[in-house]
N, CA, C and O atoms as a DFTB+ gen file, in Angstrom:
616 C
 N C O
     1  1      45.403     170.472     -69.912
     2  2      45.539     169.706     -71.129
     3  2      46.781     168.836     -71.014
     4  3      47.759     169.385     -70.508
     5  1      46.903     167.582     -71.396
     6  2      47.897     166.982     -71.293
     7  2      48.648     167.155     -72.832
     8  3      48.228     168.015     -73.607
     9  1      49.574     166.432     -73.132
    10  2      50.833     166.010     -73.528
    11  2      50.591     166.589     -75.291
    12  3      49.578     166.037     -75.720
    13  1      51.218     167.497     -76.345
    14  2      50.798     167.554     -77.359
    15  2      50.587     166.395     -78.267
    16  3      49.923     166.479     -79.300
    17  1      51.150     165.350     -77.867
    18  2      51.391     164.107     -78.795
    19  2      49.699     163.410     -78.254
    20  3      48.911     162.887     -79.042
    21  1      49.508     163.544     -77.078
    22  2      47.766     163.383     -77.338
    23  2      47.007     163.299     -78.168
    24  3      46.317     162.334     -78.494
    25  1      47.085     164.585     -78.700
    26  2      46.190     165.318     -79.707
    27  2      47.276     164.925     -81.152
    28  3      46.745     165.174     -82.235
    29  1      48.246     164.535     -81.194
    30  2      48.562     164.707     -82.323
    31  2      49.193     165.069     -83.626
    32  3      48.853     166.246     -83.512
    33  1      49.746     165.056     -84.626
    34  2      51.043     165.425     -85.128
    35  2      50.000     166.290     -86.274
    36  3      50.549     167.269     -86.778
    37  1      48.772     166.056     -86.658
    38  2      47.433     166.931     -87.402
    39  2      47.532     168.582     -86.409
    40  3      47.643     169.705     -86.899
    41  1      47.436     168.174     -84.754
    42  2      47.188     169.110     -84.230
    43  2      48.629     170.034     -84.075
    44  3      48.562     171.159     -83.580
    45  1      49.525     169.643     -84.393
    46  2      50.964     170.096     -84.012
    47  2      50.967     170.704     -85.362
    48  3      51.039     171.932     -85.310
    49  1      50.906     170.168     -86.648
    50  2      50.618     171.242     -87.807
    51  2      49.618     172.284     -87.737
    52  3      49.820     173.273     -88.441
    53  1      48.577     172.249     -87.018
    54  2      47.369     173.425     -87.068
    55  2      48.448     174.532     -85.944
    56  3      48.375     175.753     -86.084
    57  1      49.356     173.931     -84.922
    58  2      49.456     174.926     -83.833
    59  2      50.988     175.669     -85.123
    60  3      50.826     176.836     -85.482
    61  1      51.685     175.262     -85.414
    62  2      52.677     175.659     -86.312
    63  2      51.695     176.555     -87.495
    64  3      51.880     177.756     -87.299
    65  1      51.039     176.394     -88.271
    66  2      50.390     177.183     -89.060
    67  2      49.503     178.421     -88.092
    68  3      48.536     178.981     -88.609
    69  1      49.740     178.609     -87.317
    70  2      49.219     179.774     -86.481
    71  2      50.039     180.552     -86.204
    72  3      49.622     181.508     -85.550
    73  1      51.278     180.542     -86.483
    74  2      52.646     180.906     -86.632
    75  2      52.695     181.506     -88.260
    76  3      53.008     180.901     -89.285
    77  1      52.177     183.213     -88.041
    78  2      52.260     183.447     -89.913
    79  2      53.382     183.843     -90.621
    80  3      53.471     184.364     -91.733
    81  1      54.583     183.386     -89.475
    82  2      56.105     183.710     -89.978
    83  2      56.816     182.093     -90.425
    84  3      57.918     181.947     -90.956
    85  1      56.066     181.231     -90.130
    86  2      55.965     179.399     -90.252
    87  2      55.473     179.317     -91.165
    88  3      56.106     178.465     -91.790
    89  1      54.426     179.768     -91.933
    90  2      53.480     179.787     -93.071
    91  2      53.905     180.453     -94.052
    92  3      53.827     180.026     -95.204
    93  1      54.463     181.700     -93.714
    94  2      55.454     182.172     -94.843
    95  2      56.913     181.558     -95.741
    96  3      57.293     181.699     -96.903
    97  1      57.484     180.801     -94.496
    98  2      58.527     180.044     -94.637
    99  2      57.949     178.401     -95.295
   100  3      58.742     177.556     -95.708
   101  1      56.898     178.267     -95.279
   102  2      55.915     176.846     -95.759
   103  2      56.211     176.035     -94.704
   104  3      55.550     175.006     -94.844
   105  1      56.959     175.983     -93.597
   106  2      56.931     174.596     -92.850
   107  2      56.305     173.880     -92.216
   108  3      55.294     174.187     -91.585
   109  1      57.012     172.383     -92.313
   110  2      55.490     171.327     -91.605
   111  2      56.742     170.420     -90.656
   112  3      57.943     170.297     -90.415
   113  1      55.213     169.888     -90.342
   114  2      55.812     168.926     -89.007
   115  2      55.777     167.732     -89.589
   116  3      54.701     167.223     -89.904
   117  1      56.885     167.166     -89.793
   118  2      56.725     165.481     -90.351
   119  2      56.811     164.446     -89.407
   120  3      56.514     163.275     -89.643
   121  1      57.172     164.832     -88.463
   122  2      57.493     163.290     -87.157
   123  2      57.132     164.520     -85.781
   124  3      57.436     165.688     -85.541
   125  1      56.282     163.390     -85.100
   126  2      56.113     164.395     -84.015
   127  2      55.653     162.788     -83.090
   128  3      54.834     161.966     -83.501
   129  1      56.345     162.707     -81.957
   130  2      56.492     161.999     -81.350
   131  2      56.580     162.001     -79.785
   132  3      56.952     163.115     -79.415
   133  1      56.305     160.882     -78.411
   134  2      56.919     161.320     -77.560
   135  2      58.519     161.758     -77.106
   136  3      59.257     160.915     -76.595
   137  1      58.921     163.006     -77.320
   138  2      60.096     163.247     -77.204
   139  2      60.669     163.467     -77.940
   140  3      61.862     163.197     -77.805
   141  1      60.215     164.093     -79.187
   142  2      61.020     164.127     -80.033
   143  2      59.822     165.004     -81.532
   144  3      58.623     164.939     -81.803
   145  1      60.954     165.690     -82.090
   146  2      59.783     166.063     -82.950
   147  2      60.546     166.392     -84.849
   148  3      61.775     166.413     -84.779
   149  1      60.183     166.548     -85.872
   150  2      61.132     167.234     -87.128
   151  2      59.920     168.027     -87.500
   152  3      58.705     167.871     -87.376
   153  1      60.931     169.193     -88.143
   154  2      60.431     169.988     -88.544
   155  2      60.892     170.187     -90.108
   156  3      62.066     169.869     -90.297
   157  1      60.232     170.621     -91.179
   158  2      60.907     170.613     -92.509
   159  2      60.530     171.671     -93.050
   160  3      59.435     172.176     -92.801
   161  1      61.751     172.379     -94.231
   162  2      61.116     173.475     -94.885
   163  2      61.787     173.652     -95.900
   164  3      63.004     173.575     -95.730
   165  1      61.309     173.937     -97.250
   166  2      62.372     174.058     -98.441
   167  2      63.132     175.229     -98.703
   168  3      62.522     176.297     -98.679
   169  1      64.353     175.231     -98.950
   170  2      65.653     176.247     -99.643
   171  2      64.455     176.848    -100.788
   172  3      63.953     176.257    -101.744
   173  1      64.258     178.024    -100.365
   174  2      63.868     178.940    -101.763
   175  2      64.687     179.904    -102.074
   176  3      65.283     180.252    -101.054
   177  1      65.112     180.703    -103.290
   178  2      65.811     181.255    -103.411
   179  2      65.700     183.295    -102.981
   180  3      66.447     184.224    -103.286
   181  1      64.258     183.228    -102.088
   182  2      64.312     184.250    -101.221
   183  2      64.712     183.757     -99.557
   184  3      64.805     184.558     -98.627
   185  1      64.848     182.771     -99.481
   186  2      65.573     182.247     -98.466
   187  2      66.867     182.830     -97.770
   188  3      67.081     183.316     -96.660
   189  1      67.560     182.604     -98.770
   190  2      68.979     183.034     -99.337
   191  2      69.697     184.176     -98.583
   192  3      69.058     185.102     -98.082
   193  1      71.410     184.061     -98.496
   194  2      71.945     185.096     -97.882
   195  2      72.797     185.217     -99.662
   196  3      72.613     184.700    -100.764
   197  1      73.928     186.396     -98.946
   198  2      74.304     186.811    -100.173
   199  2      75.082     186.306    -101.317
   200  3      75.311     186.788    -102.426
   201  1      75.568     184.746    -100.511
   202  2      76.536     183.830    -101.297
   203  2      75.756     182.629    -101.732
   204  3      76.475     181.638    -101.857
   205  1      74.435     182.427    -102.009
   206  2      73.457     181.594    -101.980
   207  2      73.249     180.691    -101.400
   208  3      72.488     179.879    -101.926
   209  1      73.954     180.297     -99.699
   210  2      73.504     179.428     -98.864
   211  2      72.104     179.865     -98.628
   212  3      71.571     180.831     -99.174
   213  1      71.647     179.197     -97.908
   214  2      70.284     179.113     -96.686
   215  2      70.528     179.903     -96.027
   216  3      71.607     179.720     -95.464
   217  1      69.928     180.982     -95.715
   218  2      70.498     182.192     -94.667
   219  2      70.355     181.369     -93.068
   220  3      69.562     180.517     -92.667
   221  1      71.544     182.088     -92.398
   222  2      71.653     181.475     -91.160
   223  2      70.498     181.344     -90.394
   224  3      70.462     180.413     -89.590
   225  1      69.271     182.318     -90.517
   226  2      68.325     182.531     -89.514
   227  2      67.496     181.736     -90.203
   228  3      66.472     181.736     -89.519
   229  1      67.279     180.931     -91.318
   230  2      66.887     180.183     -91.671
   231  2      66.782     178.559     -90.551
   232  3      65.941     177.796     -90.076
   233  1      67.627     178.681     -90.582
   234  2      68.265     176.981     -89.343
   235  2      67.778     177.383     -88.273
   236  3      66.945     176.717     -87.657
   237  1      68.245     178.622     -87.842
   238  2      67.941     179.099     -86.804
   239  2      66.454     178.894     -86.780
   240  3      66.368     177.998     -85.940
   241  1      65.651     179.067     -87.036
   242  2      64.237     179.428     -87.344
   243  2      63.626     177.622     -86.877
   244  3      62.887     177.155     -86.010
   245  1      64.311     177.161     -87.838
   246  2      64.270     175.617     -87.831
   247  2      64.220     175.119     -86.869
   248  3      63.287     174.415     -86.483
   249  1      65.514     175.456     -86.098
   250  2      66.184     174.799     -84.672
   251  2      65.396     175.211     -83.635
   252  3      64.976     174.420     -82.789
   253  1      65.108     176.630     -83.625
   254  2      64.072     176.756     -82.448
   255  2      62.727     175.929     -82.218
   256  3      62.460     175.106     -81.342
   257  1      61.688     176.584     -83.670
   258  2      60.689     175.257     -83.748
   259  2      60.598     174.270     -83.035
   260  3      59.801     174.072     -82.118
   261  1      61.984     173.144     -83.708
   262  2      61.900     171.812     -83.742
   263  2      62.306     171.707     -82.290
   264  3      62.117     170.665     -81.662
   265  1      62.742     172.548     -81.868
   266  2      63.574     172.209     -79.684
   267  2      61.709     172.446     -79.363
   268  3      61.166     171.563     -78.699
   269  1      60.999     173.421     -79.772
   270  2      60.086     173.906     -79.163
   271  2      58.720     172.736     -78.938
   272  3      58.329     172.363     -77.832
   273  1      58.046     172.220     -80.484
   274  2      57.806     171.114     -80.182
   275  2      58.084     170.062     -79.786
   276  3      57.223     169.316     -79.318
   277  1      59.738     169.630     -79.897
   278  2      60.085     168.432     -79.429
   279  2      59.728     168.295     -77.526
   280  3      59.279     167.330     -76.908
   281  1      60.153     169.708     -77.003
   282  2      59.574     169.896     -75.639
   283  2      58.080     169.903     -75.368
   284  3      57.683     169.857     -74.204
   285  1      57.348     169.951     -76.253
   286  2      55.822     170.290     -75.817
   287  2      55.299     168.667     -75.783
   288  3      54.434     168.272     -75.002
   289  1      55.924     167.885     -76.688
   290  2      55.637     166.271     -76.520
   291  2      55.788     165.992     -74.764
   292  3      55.081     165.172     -74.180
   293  1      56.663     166.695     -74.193
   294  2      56.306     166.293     -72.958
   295  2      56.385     167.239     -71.242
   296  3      56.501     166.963     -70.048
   297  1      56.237     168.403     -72.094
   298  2      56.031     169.525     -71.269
   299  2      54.220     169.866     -71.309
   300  3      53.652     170.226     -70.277
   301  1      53.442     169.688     -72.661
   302  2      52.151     170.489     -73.073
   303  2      52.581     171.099     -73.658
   304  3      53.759     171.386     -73.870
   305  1      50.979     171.653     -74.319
   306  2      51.664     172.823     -75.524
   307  2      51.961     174.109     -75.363
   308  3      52.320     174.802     -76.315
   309  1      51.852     174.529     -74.239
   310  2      51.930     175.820     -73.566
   311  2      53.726     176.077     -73.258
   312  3      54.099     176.200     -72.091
   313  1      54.685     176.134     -74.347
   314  2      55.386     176.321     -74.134
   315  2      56.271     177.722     -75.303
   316  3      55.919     178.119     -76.414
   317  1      57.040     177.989     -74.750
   318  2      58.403     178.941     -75.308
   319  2      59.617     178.745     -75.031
   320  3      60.002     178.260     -73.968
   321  1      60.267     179.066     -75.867
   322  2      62.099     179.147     -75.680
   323  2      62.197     179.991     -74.936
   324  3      61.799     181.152     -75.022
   325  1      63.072     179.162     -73.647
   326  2      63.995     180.207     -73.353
   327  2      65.491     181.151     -73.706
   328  3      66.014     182.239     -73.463
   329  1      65.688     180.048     -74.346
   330  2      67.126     180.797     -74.908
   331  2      67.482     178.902     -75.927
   332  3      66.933     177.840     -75.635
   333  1      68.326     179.083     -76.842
   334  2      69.029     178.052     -77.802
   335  2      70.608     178.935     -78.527
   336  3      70.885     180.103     -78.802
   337  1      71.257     177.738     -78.598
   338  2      72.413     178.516     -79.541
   339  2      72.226     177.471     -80.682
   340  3      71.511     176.473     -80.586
   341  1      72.790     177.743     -81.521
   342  2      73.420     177.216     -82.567
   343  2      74.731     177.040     -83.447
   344  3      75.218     178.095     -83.854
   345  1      75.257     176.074     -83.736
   346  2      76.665     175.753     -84.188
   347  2      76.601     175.530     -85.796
   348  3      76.430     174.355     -86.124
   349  1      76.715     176.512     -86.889
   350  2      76.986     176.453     -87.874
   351  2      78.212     175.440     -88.389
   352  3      79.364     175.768     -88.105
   353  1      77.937     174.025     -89.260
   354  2      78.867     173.539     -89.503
   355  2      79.541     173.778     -90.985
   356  3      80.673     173.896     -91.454
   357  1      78.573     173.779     -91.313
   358  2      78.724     173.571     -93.079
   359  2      77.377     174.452     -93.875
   360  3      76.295     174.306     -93.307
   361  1      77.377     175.237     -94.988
   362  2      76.243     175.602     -95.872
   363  2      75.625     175.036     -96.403
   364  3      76.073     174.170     -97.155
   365  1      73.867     175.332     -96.216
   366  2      73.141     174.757     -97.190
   367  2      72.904     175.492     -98.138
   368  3      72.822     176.705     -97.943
   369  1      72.691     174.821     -99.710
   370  2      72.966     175.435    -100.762
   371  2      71.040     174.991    -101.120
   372  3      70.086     175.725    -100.861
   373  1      71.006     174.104    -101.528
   374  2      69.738     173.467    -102.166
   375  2      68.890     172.446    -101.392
   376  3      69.368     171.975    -100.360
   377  1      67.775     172.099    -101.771
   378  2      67.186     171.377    -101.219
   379  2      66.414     171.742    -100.277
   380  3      65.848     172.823    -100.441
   381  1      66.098     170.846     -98.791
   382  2      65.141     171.166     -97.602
   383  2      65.530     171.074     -96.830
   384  3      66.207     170.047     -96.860
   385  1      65.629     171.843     -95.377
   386  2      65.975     171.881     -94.383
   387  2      65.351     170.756     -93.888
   388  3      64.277     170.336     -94.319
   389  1      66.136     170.141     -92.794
   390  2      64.906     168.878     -91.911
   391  2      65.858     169.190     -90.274
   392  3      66.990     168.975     -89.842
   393  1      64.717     169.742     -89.843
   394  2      65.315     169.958     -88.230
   395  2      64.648     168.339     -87.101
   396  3      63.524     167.867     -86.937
   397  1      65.772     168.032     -86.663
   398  2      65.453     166.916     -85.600
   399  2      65.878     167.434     -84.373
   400  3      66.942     167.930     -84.003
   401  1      64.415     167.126     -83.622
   402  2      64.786     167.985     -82.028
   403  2      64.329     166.560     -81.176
   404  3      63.409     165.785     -81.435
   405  1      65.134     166.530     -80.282
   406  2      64.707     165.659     -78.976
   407  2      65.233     166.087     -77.775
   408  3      66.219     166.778     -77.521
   409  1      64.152     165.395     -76.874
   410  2      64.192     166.122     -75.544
   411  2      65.599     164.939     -74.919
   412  3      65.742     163.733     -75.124
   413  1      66.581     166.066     -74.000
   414  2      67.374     165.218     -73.662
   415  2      67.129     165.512     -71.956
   416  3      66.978     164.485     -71.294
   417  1      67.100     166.240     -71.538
   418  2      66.235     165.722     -69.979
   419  2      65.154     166.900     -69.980
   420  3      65.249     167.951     -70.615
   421  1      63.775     166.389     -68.874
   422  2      62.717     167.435     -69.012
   423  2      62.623     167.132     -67.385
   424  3      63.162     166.176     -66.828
   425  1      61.639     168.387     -66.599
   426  2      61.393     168.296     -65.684
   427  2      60.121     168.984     -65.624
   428  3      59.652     168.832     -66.752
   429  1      59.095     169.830     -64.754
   430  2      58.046     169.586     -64.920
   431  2      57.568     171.357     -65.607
   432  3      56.495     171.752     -66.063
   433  1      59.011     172.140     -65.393
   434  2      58.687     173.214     -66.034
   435  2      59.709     173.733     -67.361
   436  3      59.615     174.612     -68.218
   437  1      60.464     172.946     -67.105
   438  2      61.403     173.029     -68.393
   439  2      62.288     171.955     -68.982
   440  3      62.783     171.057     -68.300
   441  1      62.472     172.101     -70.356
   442  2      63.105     170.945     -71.085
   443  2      64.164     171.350     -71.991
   444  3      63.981     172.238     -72.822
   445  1      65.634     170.525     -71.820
   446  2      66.438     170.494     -72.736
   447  2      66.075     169.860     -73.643
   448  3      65.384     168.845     -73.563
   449  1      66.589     170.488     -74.873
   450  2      66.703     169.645     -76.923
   451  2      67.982     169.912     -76.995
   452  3      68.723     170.743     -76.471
   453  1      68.135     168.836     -77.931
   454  2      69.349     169.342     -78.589
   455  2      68.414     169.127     -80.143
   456  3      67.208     168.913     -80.269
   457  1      69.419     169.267     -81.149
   458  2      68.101     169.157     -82.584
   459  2      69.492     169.652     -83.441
   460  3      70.256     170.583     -83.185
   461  1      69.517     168.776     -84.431
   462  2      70.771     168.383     -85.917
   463  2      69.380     168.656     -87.530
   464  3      68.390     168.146     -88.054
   465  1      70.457     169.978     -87.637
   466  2      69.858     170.253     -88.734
   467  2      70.676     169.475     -90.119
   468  3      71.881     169.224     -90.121
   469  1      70.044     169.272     -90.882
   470  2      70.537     168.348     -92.531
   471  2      69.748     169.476     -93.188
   472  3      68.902     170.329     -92.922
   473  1      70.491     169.011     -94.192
   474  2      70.284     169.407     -95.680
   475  2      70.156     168.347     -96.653
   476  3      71.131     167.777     -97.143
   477  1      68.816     168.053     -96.963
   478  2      68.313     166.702     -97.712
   479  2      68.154     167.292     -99.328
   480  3      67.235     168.059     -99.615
   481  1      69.342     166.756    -100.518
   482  2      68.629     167.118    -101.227
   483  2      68.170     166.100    -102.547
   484  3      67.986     166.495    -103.698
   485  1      68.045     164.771    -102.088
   486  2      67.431     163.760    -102.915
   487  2      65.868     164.249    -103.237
   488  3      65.185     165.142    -102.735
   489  1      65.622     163.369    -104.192
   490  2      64.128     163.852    -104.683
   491  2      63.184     163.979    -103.673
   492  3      63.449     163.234    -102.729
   493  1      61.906     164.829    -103.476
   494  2      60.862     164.770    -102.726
   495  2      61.087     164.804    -101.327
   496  3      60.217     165.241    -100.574
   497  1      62.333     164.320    -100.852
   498  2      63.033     164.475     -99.438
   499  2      62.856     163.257     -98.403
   500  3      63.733     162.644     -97.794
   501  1      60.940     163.024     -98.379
   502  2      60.445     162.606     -97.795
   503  2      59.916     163.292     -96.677
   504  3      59.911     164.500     -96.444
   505  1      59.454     162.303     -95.993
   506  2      58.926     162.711     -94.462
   507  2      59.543     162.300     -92.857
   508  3      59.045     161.896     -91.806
   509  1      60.990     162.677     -93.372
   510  2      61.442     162.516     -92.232
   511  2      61.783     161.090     -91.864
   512  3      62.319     161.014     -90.759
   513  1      61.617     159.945     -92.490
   514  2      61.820     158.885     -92.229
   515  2      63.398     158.377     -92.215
   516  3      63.732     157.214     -91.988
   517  1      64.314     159.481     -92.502
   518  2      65.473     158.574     -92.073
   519  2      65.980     157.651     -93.663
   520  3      66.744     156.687     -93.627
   521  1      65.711     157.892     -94.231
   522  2      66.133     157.061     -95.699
   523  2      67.037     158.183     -96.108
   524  3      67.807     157.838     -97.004
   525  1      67.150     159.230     -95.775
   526  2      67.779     159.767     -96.460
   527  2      68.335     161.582     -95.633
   528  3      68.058     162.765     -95.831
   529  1      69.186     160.820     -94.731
   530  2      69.228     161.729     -93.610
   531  2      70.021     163.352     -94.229
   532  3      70.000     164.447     -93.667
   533  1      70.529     163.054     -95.269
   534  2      70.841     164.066     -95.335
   535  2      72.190     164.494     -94.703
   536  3      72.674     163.820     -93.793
   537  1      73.031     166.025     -95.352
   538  2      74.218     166.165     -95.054
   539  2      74.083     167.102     -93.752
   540  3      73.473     168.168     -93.833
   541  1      74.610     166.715     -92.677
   542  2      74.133     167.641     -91.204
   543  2      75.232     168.992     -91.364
   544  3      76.450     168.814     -91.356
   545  1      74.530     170.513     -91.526
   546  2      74.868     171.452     -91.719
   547  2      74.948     172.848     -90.137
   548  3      75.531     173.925     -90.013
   549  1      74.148     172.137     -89.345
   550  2      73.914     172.844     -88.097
   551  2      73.830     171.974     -87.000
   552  3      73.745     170.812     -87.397
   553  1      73.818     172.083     -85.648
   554  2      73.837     171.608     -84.489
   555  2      73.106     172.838     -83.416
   556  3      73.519     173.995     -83.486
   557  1      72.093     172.493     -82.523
   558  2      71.544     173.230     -81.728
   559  2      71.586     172.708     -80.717
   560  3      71.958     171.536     -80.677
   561  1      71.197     173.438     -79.464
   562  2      70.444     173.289     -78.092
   563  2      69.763     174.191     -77.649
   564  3      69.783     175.329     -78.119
   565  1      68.832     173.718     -76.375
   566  2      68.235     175.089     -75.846
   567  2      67.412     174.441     -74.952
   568  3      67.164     173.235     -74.956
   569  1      66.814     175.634     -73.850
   570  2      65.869     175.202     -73.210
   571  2      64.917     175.752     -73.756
   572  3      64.976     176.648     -74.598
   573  1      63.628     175.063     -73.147
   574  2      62.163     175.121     -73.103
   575  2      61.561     175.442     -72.239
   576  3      62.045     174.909     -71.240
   577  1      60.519     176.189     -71.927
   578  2      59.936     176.226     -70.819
   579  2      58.740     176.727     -71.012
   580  3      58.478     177.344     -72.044
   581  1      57.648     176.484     -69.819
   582  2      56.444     176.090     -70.108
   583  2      55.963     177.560     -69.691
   584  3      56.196     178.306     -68.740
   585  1      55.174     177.627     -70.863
   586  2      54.659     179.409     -70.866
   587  2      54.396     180.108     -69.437
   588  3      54.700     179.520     -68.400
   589  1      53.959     181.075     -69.435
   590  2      53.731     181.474     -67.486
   591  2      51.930     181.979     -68.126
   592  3      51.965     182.808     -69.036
   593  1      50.920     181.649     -67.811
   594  2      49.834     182.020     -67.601
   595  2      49.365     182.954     -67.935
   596  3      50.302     183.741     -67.804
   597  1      48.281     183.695     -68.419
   598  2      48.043     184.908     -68.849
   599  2      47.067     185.387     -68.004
   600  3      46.226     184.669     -67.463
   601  1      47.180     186.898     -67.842
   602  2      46.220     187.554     -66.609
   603  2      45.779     188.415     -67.647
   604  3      46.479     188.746     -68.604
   605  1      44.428     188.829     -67.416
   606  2      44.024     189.978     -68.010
   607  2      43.358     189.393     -69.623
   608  3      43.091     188.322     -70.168
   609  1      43.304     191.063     -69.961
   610  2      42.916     190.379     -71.281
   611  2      44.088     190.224     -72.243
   612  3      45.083     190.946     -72.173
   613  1      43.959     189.418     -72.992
   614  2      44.827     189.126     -74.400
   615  2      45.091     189.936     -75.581
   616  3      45.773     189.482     -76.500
C-alpha cells in the first residue's frame, strides 16, 4: 500500500477512530498532508489534573498521534512510535488541544517529527487552518517507525 495521504485525510479519521482510547478522548484529524499532519481534541473537565490544567498525558496523547500520522504521510500506514519526549512549557486551562506534527527527516523505515502543541481557545477553534494558532503550551519529538509484519495469527 502506498503513502496514507493516498487514501486520504476521511481515511486517516476512520484509522484514528479504531483507536477506542482516540474515541474516548473525541479526537480528529483536521490537516493531514504530505508530511505533515494535526491532530485536535477538546479540554473536558474529566480531562483534567488536579489544578485544572489539561492533564499532562493529555498532550502527550496528542503529541504521539500527531508524530505518528505525520510519519505515515510518508512512511505508509503501517506504522508505531518508537519512543517521543515531550517539553512541557506552559498549562492548558480551556479550550482545544491542536497538535502539529511534521516529518523532519524520513528514511525508508523510520521517521523523525517534531509536533508544537497550542492551546486554541477562540470560538469553534477551527480546523487547523492557522487563523488562530493558538498559545503553544508543549513541544515534542520522536521517532517513527514502520510496524514489523505479523506472523501467525492475530
Amino acid at each position: 500500500m502506498g503513502h496514507m495521504t493516498d487514501l486520504g485525510i476521511d481515511f486517516a479519521q476512520k484509522v484514528l477512530d479504531e483507536q477506542a482510547f482516540s474515541r474516548l478522548l473525541g479526537a480528529r484529524i483536521t490537516a493531514f498532508a504530505e508530511g505533515a499532519a494535526t491532530l485536535e481534541v477538546d479540554i473536558r473537565d474529566d480531562l483534567r489534573q488536579q489544578y485544572g490544567f489539561a492533564h499532562g498525558g493529555l498532550l502527550a496523547y496528542a503529541a504521539d498521534n500527531a508524530l505518528t500520522f505525520a510519519a505515515g504521510t510518508v512512511l505508509g500506514p503501517a506504522v508505531i512510535t518508537g519512543g517521543f519526549s515531550v517539553q512541557y512549557l506552559r498549562p492548558a486551562r480551556d479550550g482545544m488541544l491542536r497538535a502539529e506534527a511534521y516529518v523532519v527527516h524520513a528514511g525508508r523505515r523510520q521517521a523523525v517529527c517534531r509536533c508544537d502543541i497550542s492551546v486554541v481557545t477562540g470560538a469553534g477553534g477551527g480546523a487547523g487552518d492557522g487563523a488562530d494558532g493558538g498559545e503553544l503550551c508543549a513541544v515534542a519529538q520522536g521517532t517513527i517507525l514502520t510496524a514489523p509484519e505479523r506472523t501467525g495469527p492475530a
